[in-house]
C-alpha positions as MATLAB code, in Angstrom:
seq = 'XXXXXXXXXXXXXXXXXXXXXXXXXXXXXXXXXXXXXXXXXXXXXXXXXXXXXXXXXXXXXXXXXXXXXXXXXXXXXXXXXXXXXXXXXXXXXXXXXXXXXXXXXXXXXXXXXXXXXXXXXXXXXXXXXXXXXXXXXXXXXXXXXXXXXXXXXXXXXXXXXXXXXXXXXXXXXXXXXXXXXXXXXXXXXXXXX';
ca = [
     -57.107  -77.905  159.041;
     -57.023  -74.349  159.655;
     -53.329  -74.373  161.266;
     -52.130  -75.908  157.641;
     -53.737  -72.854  155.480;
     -52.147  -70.605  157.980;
     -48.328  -71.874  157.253;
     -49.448  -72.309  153.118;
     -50.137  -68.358  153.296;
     -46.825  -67.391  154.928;
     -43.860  -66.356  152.606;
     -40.785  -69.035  153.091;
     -37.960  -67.780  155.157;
     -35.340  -67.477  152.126;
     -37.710  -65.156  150.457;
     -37.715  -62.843  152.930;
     -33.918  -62.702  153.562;
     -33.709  -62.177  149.765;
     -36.124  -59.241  150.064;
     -34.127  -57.783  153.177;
     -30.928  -58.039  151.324;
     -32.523  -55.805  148.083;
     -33.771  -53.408  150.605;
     -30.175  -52.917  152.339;
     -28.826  -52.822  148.841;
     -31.286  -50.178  147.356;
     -30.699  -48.018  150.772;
     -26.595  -48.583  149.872;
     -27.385  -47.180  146.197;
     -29.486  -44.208  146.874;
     -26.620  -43.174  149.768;
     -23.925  -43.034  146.995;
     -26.552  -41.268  144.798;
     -27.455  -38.894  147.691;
     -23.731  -38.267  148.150;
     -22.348  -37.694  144.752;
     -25.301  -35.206  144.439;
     -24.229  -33.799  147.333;
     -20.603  -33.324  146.204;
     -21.940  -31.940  143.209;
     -24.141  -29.253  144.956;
     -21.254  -28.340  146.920;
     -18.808  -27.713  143.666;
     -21.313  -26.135  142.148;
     -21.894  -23.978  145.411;
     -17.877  -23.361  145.605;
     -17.668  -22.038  141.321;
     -21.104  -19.633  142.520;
     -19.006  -17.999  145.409;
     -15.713  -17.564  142.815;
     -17.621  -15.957  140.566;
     -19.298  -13.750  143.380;
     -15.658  -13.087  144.739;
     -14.465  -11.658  141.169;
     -17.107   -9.538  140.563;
     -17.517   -8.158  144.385;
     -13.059   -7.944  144.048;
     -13.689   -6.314  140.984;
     -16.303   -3.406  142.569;
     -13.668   -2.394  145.487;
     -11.141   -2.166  143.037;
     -12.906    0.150  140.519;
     -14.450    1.904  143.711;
     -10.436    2.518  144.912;
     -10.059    3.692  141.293;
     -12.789    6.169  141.305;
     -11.707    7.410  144.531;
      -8.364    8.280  143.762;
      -9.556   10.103  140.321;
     -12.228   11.636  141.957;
     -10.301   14.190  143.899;
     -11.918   17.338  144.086;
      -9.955   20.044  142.037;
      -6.916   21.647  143.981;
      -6.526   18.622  145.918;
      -4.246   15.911  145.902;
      -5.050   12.565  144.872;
      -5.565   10.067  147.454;
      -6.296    6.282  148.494;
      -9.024    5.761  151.183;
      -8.193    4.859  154.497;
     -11.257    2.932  154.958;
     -13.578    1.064  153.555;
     -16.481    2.886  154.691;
     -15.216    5.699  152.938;
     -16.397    4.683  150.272;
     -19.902    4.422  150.148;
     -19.740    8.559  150.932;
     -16.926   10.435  149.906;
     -17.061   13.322  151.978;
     -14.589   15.405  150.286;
     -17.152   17.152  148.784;
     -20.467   19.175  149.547;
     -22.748   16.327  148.651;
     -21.116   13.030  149.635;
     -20.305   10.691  146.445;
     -20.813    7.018  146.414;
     -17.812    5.063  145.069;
     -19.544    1.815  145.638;
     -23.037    1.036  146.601;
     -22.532   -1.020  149.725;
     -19.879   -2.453  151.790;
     -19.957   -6.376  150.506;
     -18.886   -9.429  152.877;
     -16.549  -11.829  151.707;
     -18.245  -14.614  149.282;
     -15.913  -17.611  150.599;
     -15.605  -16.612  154.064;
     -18.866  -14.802  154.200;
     -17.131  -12.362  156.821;
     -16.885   -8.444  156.514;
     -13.319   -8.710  157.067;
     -11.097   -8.137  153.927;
      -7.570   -8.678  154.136;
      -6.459   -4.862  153.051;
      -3.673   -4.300  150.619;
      -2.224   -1.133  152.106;
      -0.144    1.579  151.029;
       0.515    3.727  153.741;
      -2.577    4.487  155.468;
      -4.340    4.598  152.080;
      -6.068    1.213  150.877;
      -4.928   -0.272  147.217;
      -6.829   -3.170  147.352;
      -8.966   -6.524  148.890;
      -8.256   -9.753  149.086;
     -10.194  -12.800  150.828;
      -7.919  -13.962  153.718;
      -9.298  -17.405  152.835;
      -6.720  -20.346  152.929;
      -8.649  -22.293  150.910;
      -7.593  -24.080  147.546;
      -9.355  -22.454  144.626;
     -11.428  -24.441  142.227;
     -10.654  -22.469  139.022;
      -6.874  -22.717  138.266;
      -6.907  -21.073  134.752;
      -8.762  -19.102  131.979;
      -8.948  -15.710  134.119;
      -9.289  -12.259  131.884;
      -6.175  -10.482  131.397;
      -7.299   -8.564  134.453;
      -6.938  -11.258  136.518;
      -3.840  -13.303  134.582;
      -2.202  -13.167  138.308;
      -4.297  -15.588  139.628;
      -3.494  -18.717  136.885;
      -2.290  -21.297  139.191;
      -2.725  -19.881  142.655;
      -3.211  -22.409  145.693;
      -5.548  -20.422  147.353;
      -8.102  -17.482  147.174;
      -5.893  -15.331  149.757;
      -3.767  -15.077  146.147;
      -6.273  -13.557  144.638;
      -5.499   -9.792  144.899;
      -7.982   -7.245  143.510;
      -5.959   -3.825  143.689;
      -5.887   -0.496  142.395;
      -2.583   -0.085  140.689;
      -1.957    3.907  141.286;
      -0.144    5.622  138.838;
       3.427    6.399  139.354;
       5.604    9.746  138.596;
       8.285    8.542  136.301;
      11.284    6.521  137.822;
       9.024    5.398  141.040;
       8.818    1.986  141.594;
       5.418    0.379  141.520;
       3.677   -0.854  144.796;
       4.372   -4.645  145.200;
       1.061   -7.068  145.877;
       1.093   -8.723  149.323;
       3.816  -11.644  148.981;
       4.754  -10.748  146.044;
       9.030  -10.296  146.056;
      10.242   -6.448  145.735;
      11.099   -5.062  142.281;
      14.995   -4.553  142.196;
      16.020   -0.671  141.335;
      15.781   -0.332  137.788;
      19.315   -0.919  135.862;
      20.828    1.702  134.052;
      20.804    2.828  130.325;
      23.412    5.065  130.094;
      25.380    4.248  127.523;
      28.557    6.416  126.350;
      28.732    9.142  124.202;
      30.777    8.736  121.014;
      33.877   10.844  120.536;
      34.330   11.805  124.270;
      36.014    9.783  126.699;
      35.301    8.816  130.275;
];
């Protein structure tokens, strides 16, 4: 008698096949869940380090700016020919800060900025990043340059300096040369040629 109340207590065999089989399936559920959240952390990671790279793009290029207008008087105006530069401007007495530290790349997360050089003075930073960019469009009229690029290494953040009249500008890295500008001479009535 005792060996038949030992099989009555046991589950039947389909049962626990069918409770295997939810088990596997519930593990297969919460791996798709685990992933998509996953792929969602990871986008939401990728539109934290754009935003990072327009704002740290944005501080180099307004540093560049302030160095160039911050020549002291009797002095020519000039780009810097380093980074490092600056963070103390020693063209003065008491060294001026242009930009409070040197930051690293958000998308690479290197130190190394591809340079947009003009001369041996520096214009401008750009991430050397190959990468395609998650935003595509909706950039201030700052940035309308980078609507539709196919990858941050497009996304230029330079100083444009300002010109004497009938100079041509300083072209962005890639970016085709400006053709010499046509001319507007027209004649003058009543004399001949």
């Amino acid at each position: 008698m005792p060996r038949c109340a030992a099989t009555h207590l046991s589950a039947p065999r389909p049962v626990a096949g069918v409770i295997m089989l939810g088990l596997l399936i519930a593990l297969a559920l919460s791996g798709i869940v685990l992933m998509a959240a996953v792929d969602s952390w990871t986008l939401i990671r990728q539109r934290d380090r754009e935003q990072q790279l327009l704002f740290v793009g944005t501080q180099y290029r307004e540093a560049i700016r302030r160095y160039w207008f911050a020549a002291p008087s009797a002095t020519s105006r000039v780009l810097p020919r380093s980074l490092d530069v600056l963070l103390e401007d020693d063209r003065y007495t008491q060294p001026v800060r242009h930009l409070r530290r040197l930051y690293p790349d958000p998308i690479t997360g290197s130190r190394d900025w591809g340079l947009v050089r003009d001369g041996d003075g520096i214009l401008g930073v750009y991430s050397p990043s190959e990468a395609l960019p998650i935003k595509q469009a909706g950039f201030g009229p700052a940035y309308e340059s980078f609507n539709g690029t196919s990858r941050y290494r497009d996304w230029v953040f330079a100083f444009s300096v300002p010109r004497r009249p009938g100079s041509l500008p300083t072209p962005a890295p890639g970016a085709p040369l400006p053709s010499p500008p046509l001319s507007t001479s027209r004649p003058v009535r009543g004399k001949t040629p």
